[in-house]
C-alpha positions as CSV (number, residue, x, y, z in Angstrom):
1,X,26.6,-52.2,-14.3
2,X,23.8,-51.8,-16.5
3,X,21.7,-50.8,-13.2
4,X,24.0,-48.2,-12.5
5,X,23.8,-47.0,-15.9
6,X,20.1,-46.9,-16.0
7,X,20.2,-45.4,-12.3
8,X,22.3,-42.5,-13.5
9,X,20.4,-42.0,-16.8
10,X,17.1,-41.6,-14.8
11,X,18.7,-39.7,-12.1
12,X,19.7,-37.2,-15.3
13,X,16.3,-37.2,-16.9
14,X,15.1,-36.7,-13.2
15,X,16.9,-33.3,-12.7
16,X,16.1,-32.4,-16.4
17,X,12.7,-32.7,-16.2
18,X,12.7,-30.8,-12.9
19,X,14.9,-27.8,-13.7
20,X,12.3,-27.8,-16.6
21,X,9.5,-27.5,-14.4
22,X,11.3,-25.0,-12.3
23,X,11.8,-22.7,-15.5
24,X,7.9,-23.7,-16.2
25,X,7.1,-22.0,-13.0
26,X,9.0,-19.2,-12.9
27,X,7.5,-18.0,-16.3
28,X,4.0,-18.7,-14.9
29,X,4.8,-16.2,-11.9
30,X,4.4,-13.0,-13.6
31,X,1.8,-14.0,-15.9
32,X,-0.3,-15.2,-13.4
33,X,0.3,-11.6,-11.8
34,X,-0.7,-9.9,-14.8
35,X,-4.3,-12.1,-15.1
36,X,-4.6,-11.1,-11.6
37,X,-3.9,-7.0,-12.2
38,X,-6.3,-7.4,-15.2
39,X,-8.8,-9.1,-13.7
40,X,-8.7,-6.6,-10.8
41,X,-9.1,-3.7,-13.3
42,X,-12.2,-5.6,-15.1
43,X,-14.0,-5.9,-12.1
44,X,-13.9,-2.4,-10.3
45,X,-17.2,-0.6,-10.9
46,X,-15.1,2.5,-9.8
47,X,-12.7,3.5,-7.2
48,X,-12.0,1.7,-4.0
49,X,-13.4,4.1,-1.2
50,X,-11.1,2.7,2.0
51,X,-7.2,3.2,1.9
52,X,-6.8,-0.8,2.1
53,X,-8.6,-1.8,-0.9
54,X,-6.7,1.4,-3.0
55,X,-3.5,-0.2,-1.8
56,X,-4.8,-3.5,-2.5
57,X,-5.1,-2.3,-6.1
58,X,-1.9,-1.1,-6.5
59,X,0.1,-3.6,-4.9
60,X,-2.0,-6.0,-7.3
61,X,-1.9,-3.5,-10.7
62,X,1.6,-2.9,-9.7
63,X,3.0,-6.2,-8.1
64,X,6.4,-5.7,-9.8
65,X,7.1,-2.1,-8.5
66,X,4.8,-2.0,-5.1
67,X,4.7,-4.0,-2.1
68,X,3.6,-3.0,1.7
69,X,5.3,-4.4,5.2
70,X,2.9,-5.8,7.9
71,X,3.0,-2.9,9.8
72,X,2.2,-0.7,6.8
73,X,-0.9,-3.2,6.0
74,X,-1.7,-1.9,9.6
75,X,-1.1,1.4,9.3
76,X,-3.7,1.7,6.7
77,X,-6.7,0.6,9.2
78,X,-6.2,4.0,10.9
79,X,-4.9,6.5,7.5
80,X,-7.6,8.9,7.5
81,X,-6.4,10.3,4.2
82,X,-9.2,10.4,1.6
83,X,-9.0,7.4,-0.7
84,X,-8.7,9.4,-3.6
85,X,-5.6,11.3,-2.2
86,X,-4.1,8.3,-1.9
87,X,-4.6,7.0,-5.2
88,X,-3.6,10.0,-6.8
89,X,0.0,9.9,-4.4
90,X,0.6,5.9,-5.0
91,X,-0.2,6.7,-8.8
92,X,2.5,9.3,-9.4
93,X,4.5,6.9,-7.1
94,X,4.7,3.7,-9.4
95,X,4.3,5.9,-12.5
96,X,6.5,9.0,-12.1
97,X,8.4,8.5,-9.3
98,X,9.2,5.2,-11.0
99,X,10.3,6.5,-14.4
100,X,12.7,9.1,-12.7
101,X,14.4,6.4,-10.6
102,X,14.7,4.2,-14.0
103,X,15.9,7.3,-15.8
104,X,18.8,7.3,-13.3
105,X,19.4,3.6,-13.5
106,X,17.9,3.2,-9.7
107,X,21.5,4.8,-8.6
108,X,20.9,8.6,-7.8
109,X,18.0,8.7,-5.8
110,X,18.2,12.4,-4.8
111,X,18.4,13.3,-8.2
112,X,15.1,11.1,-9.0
113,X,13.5,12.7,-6.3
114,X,14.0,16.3,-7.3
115,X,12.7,15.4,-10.7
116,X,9.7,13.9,-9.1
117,X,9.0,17.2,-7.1
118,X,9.4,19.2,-10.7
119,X,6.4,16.9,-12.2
120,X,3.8,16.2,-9.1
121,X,2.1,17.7,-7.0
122,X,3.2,16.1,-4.2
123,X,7.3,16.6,-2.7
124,X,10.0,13.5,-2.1
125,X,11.8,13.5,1.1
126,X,15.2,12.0,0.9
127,X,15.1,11.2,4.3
128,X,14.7,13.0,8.0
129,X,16.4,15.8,9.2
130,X,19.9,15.8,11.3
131,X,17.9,16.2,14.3
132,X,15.5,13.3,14.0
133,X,18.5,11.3,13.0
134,X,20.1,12.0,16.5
135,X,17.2,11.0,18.7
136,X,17.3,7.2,18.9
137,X,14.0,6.8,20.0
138,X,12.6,8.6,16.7
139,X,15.1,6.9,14.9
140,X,13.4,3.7,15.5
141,X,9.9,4.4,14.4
142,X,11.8,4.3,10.6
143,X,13.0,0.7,11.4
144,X,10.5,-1.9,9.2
145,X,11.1,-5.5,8.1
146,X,9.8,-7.1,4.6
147,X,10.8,-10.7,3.8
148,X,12.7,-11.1,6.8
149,X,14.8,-8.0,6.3
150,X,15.3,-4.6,8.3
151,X,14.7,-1.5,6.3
152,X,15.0,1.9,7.4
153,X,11.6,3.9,5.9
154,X,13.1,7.8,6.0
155,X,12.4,8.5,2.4
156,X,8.7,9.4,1.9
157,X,6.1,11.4,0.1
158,X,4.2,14.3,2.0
159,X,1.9,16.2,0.9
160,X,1.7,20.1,1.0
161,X,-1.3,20.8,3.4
162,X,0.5,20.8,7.0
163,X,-2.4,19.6,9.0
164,X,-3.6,16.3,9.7
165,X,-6.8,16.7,10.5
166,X,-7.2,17.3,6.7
167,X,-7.9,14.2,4.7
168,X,-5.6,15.5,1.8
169,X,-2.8,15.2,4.7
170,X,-0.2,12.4,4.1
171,X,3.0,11.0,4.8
172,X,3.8,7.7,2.9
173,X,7.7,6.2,3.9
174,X,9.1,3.8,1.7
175,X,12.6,1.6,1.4
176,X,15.0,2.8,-0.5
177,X,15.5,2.0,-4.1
178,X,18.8,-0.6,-5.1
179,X,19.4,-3.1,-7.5
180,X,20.3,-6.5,-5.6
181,X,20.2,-9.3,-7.5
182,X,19.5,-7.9,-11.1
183,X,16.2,-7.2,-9.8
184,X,14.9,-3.6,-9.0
185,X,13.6,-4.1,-5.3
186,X,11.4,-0.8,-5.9
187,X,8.0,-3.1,-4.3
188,X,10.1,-2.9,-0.5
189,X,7.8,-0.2,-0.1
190,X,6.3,0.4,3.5
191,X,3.4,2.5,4.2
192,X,3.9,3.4,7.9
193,X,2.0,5.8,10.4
194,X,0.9,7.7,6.6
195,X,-1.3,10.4,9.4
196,X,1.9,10.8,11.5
197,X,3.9,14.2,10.5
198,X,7.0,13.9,10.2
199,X,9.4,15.4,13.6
């Protein structure tokens, strides 16, 4: 009896001590990520001159609104938009194109994007035309996964020079914004064929 006792008691202190550790780590998480945004700004002797290492930043600076799919990751091996382009476009993204979205509680993104295309220089698709929707085989090229799960990438940014030979040309797709979860999943972000216009 007194074996039992003990066994429960330790059992108890047991799962007290780890759901402590659990809350522990969970508050280490996002200081950790802000040691590792600031230590990323303290080190850069100026701006990153390849489109990896300027989404590197972000997706470091930003870790809590920003996050790229695999094939966005790859994508960026071939962008041949100017690095500065694209740190001016992800900027306005996780700063203004943010704000609006927050401003309308993550719920009317049409209305967010028409904001953002009142305040930048750069427009917000809400998605692809009727006509790309209807060809399947288009239709696919917006299909991305992050974390397991399919997205569909139709929103984007563009920018307003039509050709893409010009290294101010881009085209930057991203997931939807939702709350799921209490959390704002505004990082399921995919940066995908960013030289590819769109049909």
């Amino acid at each position: 009896e007194d074996l039992e006792r003990e066994l429960s008691e330790a059992k108890t202190e047991n799962y007290r001590l780890t759901s402590q550790i659990d809350s522990i780590l969970a508050a280490f998480t996002p200081l950790q990520q802000r040691k590792d945004a600031f230590d990323t700004v303290r080190e850069m002797s100026g701006l990153p001159n390849n489109p990896q290492e300027v989404m590197k930043f972000f997706t470091t600076v930003f870790s809590d609104r920003l996050a790229v799919t695999e094939n966005g990751w790859k994508s960026l091996k071939e962008c041949p938009t100017a690095p500065e382009i694209l740190w001016g476009v992800l900027f306005t993204m996780v700063t203004t194109l943010y704000d609006k979205l927050e401003l309308y509680n993550f719920s009317n993104f049409g209305e967010a994007c028409a904001r953002y295309n009142e305040s930048s220089p750069y427009d917000c698709v809400i998605g692809n035309t009727g006509t790309t929707k209807r060809d399947k085989t288009i239709s696919k090229e917006y299909e991305d996964y992050y974390n397991g799960e399919k997205i569909c990438i139709e929103p984007h940014l563009k920018s307003n020079t039509g050709k893409e030979s010009d290294t101010r040309f881009f085209r930057i797709y991203f997931f939807e914004f939702r709350l799921q979860f209490g959390k704002i999943l505004f990082e399921l972000f995919a940066v995908k064929n960013i030289k590819r216009a769109v049909r």
